[in-house]
C-alpha positions as CSV (number, residue, x, y, z in Angstrom):
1,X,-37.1,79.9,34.0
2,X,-35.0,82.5,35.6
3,X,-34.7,80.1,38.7
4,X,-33.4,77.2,36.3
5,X,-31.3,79.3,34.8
6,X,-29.3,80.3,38.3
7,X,-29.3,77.2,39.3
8,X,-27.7,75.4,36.3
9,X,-25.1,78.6,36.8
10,X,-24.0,77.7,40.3
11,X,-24.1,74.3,39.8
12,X,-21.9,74.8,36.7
13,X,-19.1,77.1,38.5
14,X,-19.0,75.5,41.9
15,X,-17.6,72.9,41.6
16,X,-17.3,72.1,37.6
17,X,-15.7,75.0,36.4
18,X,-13.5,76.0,39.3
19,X,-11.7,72.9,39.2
20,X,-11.6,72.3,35.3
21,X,-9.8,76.2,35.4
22,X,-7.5,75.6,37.9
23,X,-6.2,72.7,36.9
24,X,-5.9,73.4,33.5
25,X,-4.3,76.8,34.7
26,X,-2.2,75.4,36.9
27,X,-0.9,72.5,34.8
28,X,-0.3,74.9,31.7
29,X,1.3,77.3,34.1
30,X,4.0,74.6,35.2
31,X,4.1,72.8,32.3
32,X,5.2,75.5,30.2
33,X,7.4,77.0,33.1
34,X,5.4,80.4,33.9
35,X,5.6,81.0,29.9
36,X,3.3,83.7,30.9
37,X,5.2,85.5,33.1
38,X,8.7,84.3,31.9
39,X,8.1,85.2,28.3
40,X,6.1,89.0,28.7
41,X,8.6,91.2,27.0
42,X,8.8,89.1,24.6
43,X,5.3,88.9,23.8
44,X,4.9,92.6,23.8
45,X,7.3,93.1,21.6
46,X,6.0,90.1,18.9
47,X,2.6,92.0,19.4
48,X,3.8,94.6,16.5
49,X,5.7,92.3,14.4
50,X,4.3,92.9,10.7
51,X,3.2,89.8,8.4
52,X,5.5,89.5,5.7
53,X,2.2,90.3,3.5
54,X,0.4,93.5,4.3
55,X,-2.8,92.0,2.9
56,X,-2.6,89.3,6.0
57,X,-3.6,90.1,9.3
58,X,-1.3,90.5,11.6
59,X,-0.4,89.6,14.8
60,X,-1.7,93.3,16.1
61,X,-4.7,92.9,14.2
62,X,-5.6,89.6,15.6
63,X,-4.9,90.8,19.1
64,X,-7.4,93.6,18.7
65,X,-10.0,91.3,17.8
66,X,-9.8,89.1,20.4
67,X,-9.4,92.3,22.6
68,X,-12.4,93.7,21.3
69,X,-14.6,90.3,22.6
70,X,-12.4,90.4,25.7
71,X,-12.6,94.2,26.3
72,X,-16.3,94.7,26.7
73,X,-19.0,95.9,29.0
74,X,-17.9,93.2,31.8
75,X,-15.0,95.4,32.5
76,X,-17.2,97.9,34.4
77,X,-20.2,96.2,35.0
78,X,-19.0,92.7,35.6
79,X,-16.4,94.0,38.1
80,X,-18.8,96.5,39.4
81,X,-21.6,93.4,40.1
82,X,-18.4,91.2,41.2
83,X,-17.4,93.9,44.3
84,X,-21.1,94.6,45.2
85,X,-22.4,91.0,45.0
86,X,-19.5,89.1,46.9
87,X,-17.0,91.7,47.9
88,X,-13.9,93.5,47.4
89,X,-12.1,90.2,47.6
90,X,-13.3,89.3,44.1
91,X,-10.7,91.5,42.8
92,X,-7.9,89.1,44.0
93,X,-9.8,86.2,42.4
94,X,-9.5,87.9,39.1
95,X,-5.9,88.7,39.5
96,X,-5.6,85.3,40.0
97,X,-7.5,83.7,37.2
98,X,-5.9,86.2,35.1
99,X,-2.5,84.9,35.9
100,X,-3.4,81.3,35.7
101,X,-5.5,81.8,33.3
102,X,-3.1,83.6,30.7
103,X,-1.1,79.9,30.2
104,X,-4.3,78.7,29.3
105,X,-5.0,81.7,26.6
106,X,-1.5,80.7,25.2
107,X,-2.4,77.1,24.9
108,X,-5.2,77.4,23.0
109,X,-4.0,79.9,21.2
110,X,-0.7,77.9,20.1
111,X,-2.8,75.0,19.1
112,X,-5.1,76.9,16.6
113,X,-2.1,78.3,15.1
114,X,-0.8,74.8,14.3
115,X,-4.5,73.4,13.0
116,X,-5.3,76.4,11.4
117,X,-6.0,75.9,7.3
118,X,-5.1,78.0,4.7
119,X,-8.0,79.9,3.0
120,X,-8.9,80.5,-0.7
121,X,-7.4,83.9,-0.6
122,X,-4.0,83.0,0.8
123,X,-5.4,83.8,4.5
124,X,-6.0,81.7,7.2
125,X,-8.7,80.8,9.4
126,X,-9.1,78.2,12.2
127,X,-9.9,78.0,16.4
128,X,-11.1,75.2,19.0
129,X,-13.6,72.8,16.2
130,X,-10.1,72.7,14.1
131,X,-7.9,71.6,16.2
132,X,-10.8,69.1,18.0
133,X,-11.4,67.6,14.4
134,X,-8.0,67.1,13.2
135,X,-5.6,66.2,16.8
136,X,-8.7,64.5,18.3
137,X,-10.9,62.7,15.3
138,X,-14.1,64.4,17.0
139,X,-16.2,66.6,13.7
140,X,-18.8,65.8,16.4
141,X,-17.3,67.4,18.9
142,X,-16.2,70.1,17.3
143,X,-19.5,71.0,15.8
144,X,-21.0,70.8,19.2
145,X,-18.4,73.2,20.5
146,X,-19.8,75.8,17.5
147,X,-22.8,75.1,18.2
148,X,-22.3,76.3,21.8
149,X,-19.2,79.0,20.2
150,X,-22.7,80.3,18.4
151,X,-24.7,80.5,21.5
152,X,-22.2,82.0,23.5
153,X,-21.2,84.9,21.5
154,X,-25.0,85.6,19.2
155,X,-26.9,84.9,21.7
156,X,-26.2,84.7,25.6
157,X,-23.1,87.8,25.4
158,X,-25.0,89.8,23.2
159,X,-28.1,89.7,25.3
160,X,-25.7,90.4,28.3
161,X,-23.7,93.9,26.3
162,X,-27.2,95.0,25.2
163,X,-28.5,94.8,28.8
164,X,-25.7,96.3,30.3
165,X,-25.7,99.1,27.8
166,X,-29.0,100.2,28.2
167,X,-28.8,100.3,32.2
168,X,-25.9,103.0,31.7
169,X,-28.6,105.5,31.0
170,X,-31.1,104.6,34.0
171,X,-29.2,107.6,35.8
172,X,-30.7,110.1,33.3
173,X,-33.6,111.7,34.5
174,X,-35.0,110.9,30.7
175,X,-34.9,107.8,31.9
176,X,-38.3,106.0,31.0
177,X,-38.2,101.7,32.5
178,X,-40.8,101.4,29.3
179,X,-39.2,103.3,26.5
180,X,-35.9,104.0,27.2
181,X,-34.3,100.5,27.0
182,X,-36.2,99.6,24.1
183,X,-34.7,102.6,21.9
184,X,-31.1,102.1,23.2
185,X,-32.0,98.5,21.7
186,X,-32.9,99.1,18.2
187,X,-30.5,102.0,17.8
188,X,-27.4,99.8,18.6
189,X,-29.2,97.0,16.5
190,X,-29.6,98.8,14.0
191,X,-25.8,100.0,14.1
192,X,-24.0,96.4,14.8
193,X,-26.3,95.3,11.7
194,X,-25.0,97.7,9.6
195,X,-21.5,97.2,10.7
196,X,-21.3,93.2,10.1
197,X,-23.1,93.5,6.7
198,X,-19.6,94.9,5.6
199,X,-17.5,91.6,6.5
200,X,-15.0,90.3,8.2
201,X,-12.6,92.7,6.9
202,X,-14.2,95.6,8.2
203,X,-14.5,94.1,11.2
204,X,-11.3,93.9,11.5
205,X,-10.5,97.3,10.8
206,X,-13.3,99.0,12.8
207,X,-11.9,97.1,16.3
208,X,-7.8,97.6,15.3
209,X,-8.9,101.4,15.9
210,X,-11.7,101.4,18.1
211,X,-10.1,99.4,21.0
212,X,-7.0,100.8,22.0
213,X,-9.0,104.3,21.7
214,X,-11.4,102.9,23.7
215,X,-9.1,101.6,26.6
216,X,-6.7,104.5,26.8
217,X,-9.9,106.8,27.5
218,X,-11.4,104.6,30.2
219,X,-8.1,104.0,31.8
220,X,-7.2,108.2,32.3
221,X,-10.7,108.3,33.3
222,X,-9.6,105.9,36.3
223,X,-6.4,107.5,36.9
224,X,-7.7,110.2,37.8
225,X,-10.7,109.2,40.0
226,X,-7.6,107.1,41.6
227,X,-5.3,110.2,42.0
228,X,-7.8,112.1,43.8
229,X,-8.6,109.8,46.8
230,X,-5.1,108.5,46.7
231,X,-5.1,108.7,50.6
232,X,-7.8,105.8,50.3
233,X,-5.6,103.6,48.3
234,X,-3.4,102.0,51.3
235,X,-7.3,101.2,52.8
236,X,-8.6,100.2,50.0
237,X,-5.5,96.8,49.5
238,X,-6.2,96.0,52.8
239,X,-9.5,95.7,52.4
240,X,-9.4,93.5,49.1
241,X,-6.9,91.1,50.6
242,X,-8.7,90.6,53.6
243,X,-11.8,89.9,51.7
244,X,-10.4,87.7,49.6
245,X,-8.8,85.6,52.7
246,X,-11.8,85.7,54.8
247,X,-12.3,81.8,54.2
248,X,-15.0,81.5,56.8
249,X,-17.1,84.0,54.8
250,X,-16.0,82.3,51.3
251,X,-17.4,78.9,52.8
252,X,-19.9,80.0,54.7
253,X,-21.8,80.9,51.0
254,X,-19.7,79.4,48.5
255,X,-22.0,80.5,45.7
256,X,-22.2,83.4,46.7
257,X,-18.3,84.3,47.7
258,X,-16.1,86.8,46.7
259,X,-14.1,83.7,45.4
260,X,-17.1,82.5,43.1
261,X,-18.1,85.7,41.8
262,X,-14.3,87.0,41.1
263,X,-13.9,83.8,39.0
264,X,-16.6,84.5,37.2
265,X,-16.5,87.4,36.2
266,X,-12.9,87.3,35.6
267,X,-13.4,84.4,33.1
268,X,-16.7,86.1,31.7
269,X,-14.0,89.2,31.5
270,X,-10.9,87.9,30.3
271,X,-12.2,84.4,28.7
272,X,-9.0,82.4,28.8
273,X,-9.5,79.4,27.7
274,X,-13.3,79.8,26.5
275,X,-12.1,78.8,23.6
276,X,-13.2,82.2,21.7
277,X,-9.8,84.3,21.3
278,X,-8.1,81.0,18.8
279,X,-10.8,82.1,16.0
280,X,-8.9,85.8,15.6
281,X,-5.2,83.9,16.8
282,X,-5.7,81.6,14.1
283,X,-6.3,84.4,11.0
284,X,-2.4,86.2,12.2
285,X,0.2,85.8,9.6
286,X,3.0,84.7,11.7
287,X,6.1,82.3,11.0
288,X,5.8,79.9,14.2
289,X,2.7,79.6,16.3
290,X,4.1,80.6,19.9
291,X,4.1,83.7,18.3
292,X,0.4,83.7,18.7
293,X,0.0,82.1,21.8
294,X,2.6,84.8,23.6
295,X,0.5,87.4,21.9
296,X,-2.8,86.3,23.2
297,X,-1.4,86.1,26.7
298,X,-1.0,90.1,26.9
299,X,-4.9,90.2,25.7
300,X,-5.6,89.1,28.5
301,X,-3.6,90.9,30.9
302,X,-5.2,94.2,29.1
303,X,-8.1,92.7,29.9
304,X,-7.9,92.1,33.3
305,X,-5.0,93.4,35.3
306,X,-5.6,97.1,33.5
307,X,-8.9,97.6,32.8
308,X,-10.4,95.1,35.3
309,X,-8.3,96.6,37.4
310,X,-9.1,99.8,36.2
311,X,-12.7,99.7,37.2
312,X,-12.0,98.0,40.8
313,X,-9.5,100.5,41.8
314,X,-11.7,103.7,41.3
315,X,-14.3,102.2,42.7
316,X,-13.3,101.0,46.1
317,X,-10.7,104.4,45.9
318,X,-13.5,106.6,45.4
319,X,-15.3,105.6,49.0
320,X,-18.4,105.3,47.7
321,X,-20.7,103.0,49.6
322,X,-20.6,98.8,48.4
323,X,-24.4,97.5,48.4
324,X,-26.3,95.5,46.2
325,X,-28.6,98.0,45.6
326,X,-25.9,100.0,43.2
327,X,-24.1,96.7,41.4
328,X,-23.3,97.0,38.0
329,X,-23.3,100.8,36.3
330,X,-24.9,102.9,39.3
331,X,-21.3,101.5,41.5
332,X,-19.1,102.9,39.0
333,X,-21.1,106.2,37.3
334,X,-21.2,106.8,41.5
335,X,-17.6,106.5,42.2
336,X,-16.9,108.9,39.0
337,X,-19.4,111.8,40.2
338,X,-17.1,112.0,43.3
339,X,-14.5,113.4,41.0
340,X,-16.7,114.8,37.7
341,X,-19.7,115.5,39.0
342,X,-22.9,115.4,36.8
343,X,-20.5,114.4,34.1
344,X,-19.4,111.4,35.9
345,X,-22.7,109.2,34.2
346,X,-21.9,110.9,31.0
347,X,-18.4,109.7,30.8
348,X,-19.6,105.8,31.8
349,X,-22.4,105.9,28.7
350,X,-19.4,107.0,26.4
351,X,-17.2,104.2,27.6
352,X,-20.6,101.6,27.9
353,X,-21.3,102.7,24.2
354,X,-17.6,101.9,22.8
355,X,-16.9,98.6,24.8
356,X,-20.2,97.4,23.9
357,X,-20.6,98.4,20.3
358,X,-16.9,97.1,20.0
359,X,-18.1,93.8,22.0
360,X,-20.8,92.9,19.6
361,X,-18.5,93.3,16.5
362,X,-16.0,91.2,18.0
363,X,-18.5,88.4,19.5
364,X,-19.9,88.3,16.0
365,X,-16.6,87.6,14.0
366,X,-16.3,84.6,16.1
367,X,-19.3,83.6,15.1
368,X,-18.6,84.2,11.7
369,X,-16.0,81.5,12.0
370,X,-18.0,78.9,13.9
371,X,-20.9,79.0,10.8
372,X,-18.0,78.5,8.1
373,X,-17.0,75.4,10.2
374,X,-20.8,73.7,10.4
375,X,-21.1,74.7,7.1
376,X,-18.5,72.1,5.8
377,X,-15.6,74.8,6.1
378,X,-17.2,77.0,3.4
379,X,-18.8,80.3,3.6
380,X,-22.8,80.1,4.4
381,X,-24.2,81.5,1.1
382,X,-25.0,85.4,1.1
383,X,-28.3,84.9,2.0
384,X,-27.9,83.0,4.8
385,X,-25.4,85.5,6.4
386,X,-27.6,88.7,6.1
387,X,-30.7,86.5,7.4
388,X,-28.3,85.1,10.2
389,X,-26.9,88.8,11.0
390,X,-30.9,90.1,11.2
391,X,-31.3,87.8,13.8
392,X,-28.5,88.8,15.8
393,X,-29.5,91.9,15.7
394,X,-32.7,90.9,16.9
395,X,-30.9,89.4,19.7
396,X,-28.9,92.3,20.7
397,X,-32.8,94.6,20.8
398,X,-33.9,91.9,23.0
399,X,-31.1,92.1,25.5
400,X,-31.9,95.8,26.3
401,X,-35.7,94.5,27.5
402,X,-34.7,91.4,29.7
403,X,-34.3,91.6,33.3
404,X,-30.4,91.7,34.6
405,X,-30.3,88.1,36.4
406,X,-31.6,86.4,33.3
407,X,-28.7,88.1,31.2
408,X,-26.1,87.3,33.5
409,X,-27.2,83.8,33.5
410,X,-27.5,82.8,29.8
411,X,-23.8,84.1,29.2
412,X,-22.4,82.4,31.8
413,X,-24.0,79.0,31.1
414,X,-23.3,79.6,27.1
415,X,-19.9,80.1,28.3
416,X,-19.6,77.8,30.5
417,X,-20.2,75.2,28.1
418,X,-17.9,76.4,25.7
419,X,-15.1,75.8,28.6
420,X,-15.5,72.7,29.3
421,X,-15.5,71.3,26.0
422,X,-12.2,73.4,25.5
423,X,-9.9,73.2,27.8
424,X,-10.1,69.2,28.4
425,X,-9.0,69.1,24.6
426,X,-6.0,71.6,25.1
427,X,-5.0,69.3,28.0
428,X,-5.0,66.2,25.8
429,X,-3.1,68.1,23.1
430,X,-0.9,70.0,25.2
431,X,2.3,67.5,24.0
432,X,2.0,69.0,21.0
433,X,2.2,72.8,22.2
434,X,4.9,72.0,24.7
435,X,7.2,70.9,22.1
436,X,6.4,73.8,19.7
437,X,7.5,76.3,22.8
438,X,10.5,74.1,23.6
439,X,11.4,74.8,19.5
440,X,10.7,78.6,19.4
441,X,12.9,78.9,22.3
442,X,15.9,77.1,20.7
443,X,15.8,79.1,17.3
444,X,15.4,81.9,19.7
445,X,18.3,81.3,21.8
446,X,20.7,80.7,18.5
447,X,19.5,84.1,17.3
448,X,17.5,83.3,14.7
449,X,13.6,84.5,13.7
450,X,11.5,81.3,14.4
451,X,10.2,79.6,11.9
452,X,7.8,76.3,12.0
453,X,8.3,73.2,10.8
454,X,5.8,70.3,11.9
455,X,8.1,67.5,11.3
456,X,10.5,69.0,13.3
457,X,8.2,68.5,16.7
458,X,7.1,65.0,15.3
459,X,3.5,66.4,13.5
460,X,3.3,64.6,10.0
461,X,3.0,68.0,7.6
462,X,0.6,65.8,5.1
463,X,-1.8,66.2,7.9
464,X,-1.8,69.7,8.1
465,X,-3.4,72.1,6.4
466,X,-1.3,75.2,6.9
467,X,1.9,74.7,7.7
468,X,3.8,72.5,5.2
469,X,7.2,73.4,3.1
């Protein structure tokens, strides 16, 4: 099975994926005129912007949640496996699918703004099976894509976070391969469970604390490792760029390149245009959708170009030897004993236990919105939810018993799926976001605070369930 499995996964990145992200990324990028880039202060400062309703979520809140899925346990051991497996030229590939990969976030994210409806409480609610239903005619495809949305994020990431969780605490000598991964399992089970029984809402209040916490502690953390081989940092550019250039290596082993493993992880990291982040774009109270879509875009540069980042930097700093034999959390508990000592695998198992618990929260609200959709866009019956939530939890215990290879496998093909469903569909629909940015920039450039009005970019408002005078 676990043979399958890999081989389904290479097949499925090399060459599927890596030409369905970059061209998407690449058409989105010029399409849009480097919105990413061109429009970053901006979207920094719309990230605080308050909903004219306090009872809303806003555009802060909806960043958080998508941060909280983004910002998880592939931020140290994905970029950790990444270096080991193909190199230090992986980091360059992330940069890179960050960058490219960003237009794509704010694609989505526009569109799920537009097709988003209008919930019986005066919310809103929407994503990718939305906007597939209503611009493209497809319920079938759109309930494919939660069906796969469901895999993804209750099933194949939460094995993944589990796994990775557990492995933090393989450097204690308390250690036991029989016991030990088995009661990491059921205790954050048990906790995740507890959590989700309390809603969306709390959900959404739990990860609008718990992640920029979260991040600001890792980060120092790295900082400092960074600061105190600072001497290896000239060494340490030269020798990611001249990994990530060594084409005769990247072709030599494709699958197995610093090229193929950077894009990975960098899309298992970041996840622009998975199609996952529009669920929590489409619940922020905002007056025009770009507003959104520039938001997401500095989601994933948090995600990637500073904790991503992060992680990469203290490692290969730190001068701690690159093998296979220390990929994922020995590589980076490692580079932090060089600086804290002993307390170097204590710090990792704090960080490992907020990203992941964080992860699993976040995966699950996603979730949360793909059931509503199969469920003829009505809330599965109590019942159902808590019965649902028991077996994610389930899930999550069996993660932290499965072996590594099988974990990383079942995400990536869950994901992978999920892409390439998604983005084909933003590039059909992609008319309709390009005209939306071209009318946020007008208002913007006459001074005024945008506002959205479908007919204005030729949408017929009847049509829509959201946005209509």
């Amino acid at each position: 099975m676990l043979g399958i499995l890999s081989k389904i996964d290479d097949v499925m990145y090399y060459p599927v994926l890596i030409i369905i992200l970059g061209v998407a990324g690449l058409y989105f990028t010029f399409r849009t005129r480097f919105v990413q880039i061109r429009l970053f202060r901006e979207a920094c400062r719309l990230v605080m912007e308050k909903p004219v309703d306090k009872q809303h979520v806003s555009s802060f809140q909806a960043l958080m949640i998508s941060t909280a899925s983004r910002v998880g346990t592939g931020n140290i051991v994905g970029v950790s496996t990444a270096i080991c497996l193909g190199g230090p030229g992986a980091v360059f590939w992330m940069w890179l699918m960050c960058i490219i990969g960003a237009a794509s976030a704010f694609v989505e994210s526009t569109l799920a703004q537009i097709y988003k409806r209008r919930g019986e409480d005066g919310g809103c609610y929407g994503g990718p099976a939305y906007y597939i239903e209503q611009a493209l005619h497809s319920p079938f495809l759109a309930a494919v894509f939660c069906v796969f949305l469901i895999s993804t994020y209750a099933f194949g990431f939460n094995l993944l976070c589990s796994y990775n969780l557990q492995s933090t605490f393989a450097a204690y000598s308390f250690y036991r391969p029989g016991i030990t991964p088995v009661i990491v399992g059921a205790v954050i089970a048990l906790m995740v469970g507890w959590c989700v029984m309390g809603g969306g809402k709390k959900m959404v209040r739990l990860t609008e604390i718990m992640v920029p916490f979260m991040g600001l502690f890792y980060v120092a953390l790295s900082l400092i490792v960074i600061l105190a081989h600072i001497r290896n940092v000239p060494a340490m550019f030269q020798q990611i760029f001249q990994d990530a250039f060594d084409f005769r290596s990247i072709f030599g082993g494709i699958s197995g390149s610093c090229m193929i493993y950077g894009i990975k992880r960098g899309l298992y990291s970041n996840e622009a245009g998975v199609g996952s982040a529009p669920n929590a774009s489409a619940s922020a109270m905002v007056t025009h959708p770009v507003k959104q879509g520039l938001v997401q875009t500095v989601s994933v540069y948090i995600d990637t170009m500073l904790l991503c980042t992060a992680t990469a930097f203290m490692c290969l700093s730190s001068g701690v030897e690159i093998s296979s034999e220390v990929n994922g959390t020995p590589y980076v508990q490692n580079a932090l004993s060089t600086v804290f000592g002993s307390l170097g695998p204590l710090f990792i198992t704090l960080a490992m236990i907020l990203f992941a618990f964080t992860t699993l929260i976040g995966n699950l609200y996603y979730v949360e919105n793909a059931l509503i959709y199969l469920n003829g866009k009505k809330k599965p019956s109590s019942l159902f939810t808590k019965l649902f939530y028991i077996v994610c939890a389930g899930v999550i215990f069996v993660g932290a018993i499965i072996p590594m290879d099988a974990a990383w496998a079942a995400a990536d093909i869950t994901m992978g799926l999920m892409t390439i469903i998604n983005l084909p569909c933003c590039f059909v629909l992609y008319r309709t976001v390009g005209d939306a940015l071209k009318d946020y920039e007008r208002q913007s450039k006459a001074g005024q605070n945008p506002e959205f009005r479908a007919g204005k970019i030729g949408l017929d408002e009847r049509k829509l369930s959201f946005w209509k005078d």
